[in-house]
C-alpha positions as CSV (number, residue, x, y, z in Angstrom):
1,X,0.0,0.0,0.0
2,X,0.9,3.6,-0.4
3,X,1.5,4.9,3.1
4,X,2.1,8.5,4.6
5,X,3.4,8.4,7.9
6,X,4.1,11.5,10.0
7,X,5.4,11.2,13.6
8,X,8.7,9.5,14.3
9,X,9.1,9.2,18.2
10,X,10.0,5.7,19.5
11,X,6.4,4.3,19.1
12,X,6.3,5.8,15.5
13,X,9.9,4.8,14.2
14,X,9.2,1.3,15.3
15,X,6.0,0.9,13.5
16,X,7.1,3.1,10.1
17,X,10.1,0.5,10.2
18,X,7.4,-2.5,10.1
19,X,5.4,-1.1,7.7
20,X,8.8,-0.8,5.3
21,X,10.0,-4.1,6.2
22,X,6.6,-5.7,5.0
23,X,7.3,-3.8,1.3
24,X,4.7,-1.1,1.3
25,X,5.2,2.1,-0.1
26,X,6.2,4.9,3.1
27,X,6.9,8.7,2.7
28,X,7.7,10.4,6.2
29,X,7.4,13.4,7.8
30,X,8.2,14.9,10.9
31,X,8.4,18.0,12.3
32,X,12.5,17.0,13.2
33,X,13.2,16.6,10.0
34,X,16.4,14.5,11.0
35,X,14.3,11.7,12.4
36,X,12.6,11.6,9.0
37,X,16.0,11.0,7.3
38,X,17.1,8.4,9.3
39,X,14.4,6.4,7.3
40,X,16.9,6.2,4.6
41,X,14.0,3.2,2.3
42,X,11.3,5.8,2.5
43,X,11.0,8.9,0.6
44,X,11.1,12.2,3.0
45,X,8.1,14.7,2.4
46,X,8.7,18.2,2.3
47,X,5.8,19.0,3.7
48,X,2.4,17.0,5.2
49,X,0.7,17.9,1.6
50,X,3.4,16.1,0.1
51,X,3.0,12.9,2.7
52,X,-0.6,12.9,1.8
53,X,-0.4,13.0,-2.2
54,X,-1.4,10.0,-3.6
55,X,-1.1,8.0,-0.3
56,X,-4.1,4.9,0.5
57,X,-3.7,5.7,4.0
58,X,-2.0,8.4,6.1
59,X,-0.9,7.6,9.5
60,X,-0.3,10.0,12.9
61,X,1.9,8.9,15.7
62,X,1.9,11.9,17.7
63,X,2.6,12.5,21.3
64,X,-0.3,14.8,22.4
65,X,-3.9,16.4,21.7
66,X,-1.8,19.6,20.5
67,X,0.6,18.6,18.1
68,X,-2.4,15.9,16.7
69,X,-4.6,19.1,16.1
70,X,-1.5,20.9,14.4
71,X,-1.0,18.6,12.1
72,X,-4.6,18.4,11.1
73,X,-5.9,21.6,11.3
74,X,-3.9,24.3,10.5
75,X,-3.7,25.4,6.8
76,X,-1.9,23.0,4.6
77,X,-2.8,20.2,7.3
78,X,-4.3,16.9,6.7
79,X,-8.1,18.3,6.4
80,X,-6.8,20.5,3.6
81,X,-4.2,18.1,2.0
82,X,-5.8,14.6,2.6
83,X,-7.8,13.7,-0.7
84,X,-8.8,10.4,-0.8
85,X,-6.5,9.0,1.7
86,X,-7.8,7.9,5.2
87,X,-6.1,9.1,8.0
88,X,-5.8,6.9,10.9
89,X,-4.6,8.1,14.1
90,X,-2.6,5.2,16.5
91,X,-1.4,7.7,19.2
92,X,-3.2,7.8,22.6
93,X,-5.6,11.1,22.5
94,X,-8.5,12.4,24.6
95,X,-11.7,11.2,23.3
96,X,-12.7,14.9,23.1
97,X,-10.2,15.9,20.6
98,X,-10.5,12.3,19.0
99,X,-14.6,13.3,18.2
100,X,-13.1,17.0,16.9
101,X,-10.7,15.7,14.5
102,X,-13.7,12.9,13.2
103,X,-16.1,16.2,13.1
104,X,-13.5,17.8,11.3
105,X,-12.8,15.1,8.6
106,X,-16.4,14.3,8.2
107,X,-17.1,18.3,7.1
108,X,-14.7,18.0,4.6
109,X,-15.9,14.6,3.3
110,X,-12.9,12.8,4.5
111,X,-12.5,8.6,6.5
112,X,-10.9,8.9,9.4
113,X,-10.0,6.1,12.2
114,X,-8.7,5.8,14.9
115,X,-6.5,3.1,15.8
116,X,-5.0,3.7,19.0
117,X,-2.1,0.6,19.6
118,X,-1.0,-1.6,23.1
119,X,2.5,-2.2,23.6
120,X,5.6,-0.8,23.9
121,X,8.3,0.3,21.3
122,X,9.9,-3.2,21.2
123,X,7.1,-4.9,20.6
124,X,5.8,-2.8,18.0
125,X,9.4,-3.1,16.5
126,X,8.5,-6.7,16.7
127,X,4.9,-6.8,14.7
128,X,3.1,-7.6,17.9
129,X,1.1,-4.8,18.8
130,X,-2.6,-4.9,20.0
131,X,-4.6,-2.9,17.7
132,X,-8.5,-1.0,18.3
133,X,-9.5,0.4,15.3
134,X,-12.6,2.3,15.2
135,X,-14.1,3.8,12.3
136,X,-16.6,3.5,9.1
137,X,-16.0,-0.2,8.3
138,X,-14.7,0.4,5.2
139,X,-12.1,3.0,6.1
140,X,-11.1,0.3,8.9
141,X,-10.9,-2.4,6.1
142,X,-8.8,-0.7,3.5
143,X,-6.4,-0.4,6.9
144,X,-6.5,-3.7,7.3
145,X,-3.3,-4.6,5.8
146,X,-1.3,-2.0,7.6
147,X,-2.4,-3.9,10.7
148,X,-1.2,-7.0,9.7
149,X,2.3,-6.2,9.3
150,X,2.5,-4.1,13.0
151,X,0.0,-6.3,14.7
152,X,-0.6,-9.6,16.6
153,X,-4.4,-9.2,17.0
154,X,-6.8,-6.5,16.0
155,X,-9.6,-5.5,18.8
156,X,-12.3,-3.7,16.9
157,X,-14.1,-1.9,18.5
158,X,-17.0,-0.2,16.6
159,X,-18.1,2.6,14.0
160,X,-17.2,6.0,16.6
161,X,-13.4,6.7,16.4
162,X,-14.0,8.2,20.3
163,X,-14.7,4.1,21.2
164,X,-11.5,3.2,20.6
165,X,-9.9,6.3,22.0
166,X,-12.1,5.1,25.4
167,X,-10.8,1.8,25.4
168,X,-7.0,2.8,25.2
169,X,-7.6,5.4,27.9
170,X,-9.3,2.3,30.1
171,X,-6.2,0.1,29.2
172,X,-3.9,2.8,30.2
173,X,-6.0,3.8,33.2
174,X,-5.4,0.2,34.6
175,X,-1.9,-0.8,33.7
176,X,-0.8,2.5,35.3
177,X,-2.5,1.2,38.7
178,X,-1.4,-1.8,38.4
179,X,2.6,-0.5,38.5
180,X,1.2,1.7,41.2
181,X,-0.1,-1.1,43.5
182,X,3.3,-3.6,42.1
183,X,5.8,-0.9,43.4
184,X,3.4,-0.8,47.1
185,X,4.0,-4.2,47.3
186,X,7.8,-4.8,46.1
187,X,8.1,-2.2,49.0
188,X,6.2,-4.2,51.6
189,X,8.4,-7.1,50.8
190,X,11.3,-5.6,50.7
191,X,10.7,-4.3,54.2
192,X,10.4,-7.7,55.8
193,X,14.0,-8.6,53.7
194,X,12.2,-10.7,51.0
195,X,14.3,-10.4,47.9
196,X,12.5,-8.7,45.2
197,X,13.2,-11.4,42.3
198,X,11.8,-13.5,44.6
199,X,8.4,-11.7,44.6
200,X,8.4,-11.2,41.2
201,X,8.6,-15.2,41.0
202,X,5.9,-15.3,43.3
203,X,3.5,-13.2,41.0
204,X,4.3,-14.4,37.5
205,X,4.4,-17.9,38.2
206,X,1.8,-17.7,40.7
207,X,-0.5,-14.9,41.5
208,X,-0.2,-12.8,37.6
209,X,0.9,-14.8,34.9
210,X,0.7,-12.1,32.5
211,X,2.8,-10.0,30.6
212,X,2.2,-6.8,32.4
213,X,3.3,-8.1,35.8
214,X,6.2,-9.7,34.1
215,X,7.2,-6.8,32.3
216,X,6.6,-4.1,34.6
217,X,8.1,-6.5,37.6
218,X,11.2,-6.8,36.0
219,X,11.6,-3.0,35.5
220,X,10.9,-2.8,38.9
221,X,13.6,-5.6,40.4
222,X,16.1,-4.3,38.0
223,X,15.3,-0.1,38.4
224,X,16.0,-0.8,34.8
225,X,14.0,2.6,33.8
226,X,16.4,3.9,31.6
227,X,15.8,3.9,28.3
228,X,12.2,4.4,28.7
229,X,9.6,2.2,26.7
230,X,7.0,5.2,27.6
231,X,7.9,8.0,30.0
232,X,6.6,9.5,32.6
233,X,5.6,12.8,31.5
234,X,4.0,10.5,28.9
235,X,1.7,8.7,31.5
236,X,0.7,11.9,33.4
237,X,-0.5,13.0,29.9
238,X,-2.4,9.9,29.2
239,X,-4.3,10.1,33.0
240,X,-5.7,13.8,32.4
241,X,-6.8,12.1,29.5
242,X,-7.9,9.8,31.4
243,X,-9.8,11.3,34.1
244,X,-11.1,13.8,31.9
245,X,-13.0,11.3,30.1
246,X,-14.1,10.0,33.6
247,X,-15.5,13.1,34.0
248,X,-17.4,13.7,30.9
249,X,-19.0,10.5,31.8
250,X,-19.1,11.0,35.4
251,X,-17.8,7.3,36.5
252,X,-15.6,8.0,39.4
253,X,-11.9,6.8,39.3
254,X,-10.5,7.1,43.0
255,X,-7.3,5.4,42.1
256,X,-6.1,6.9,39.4
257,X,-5.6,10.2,41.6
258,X,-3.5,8.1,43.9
259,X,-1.5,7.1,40.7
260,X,-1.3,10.6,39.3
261,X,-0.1,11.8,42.3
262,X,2.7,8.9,42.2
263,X,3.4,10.7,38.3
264,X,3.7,13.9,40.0
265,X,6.0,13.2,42.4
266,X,8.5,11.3,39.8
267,X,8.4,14.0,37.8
268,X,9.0,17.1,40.8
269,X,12.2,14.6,41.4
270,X,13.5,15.1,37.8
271,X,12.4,11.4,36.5
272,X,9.8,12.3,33.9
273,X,12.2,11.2,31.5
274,X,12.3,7.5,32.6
275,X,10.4,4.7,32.3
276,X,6.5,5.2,33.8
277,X,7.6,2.1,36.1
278,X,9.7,4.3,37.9
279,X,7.2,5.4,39.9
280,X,7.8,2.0,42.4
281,X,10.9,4.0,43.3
282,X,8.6,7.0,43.8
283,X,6.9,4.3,46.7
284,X,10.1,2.9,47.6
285,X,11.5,6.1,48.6
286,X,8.4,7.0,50.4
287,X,9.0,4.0,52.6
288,X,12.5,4.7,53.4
289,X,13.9,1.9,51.1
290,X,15.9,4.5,48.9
């Protein structure tokens, strides 16, 4: 297929490498122009008019609301460069700016999806990314290919882009806790001298055998939060998104102000840089451990 691809952070570089690694046609753009060049099989664009022409599908990875309504928006943006390309969005958004950019698309006659991805970098790097797609079914289906070369399973997840921007948000919402509550109890342990590769046994093989727990506990027993798979500032980010959309829907979410707060702290201490899963230090030094 005829791709456009424009955002090339660590979630973006990994999936843009796929997607060129599986033979499709990519032409790049970034605002850092040098992170587009280090793409040296695809074809640089100029401009995000140039990414767009003659493209099947155009694909954001951007970091934030903000730079997401840049790109679209302003004159000589998507909206106004698109044609009859659908753009599909796979960075995390709020679902209020996800609805703006479908409202906008729609007006000018445009598909748009949003396809919103669960991993981290490596695994994208790796084709194994959970996908949620959302979107008119056959805007979702002409991406269908594209999903196959990053992905290890599709969730869909209905006809309202919003949907899937929810459903990320909920994801993210609980994997955050769930470091939150894993660094309370590596402290715990740690406090009555249990080793903490020990309790990481105890919950992968026992209590949580699943990938976050084994993931996240082994960033955890190793304080191996540098290079980041997703930082910090990055998480804060994602649980405004979070709780705003709790709001809008008024469903109460007491622990996810315990885990901002956790964010917070990590970044006030200079770590919003690191790896989200630094904020089990955060606890650790709270109980005296550090």
């Amino acid at each position: 297929m005829k791709v456009g691809f424009i955002g090339l952070g660590r979630m973006g570089s990994a999936i843009a490498g796929r997607l060129l690694g599986a033979g499709h046609d990519l032409v790049v753009w970034n605002r850092t122009r040098a992170k587009a060049e280090a793409f040296a099989a695809a074809r640089v664009a100029g401009s995000i008019a140039e990414a767009c022409a003659g493209r099947d599908v155009v694909i954001t990875m951007l970091a934030d609301d903000e730079a997401l309504a840049e790109v679209v928006l302003a004159t000589g943006g998507l909206r106004d460069s698109l044609d009859a390309a659908v753009h599909m969005t796979m960075g995390t958004h709020g679902v209020a700016a996800v609805k703006a950019i479908a409202d906008a698309h729609a007006g000018a006659g445009q598909s748009f999806v949003a396809a919103p991805v669960l991993g981290r970098p490596e695994v994208a790097a790796e084709g194994r990314l959970g996908i949620v797609p959302a979107g008119a079914p056959d805007a979702v289906a002409r991406c269908a290919p594209l999903f196959e070369a990053i992905g290890r399973r599709t969730f869909p997840a209905g006809e309202r882009p919003e949907a899937a921007t929810a459903a990320k948000l909920a994801n993210n919402f609980l994997l955050g806790c769930a470091i939150e509550a894993m660094g309370e109890a590596f402290s715990l342990v740690r406090k009555y001298g249990v080793e903490p590769q020990l309790f990481q046994d105890i919950l992968v093989d026992g209590l949580f055998a699943a990938p976050a727990y084994q993931v996240y506990g082994r960033l955890i027993v190793e304080e191996a939060y540098d290079p980041p798979g997703f930082t910090t500032l990055l998480a804060l980010k994602d649980i405004d998104l979070v709780l705003d959309a709790a709001e809008l829907a008024r469903v109460p979410l007491p622990s996810g102000n315990v885990y901002r707060d956790r964010l917070l702290s990590a970044i006030a201490h200079g770590r919003g840089e690191l790896d989200w899963a630094v904020i089990a230090h955060e606890q650790a030094q709270a109980s005296g451990l550090e």
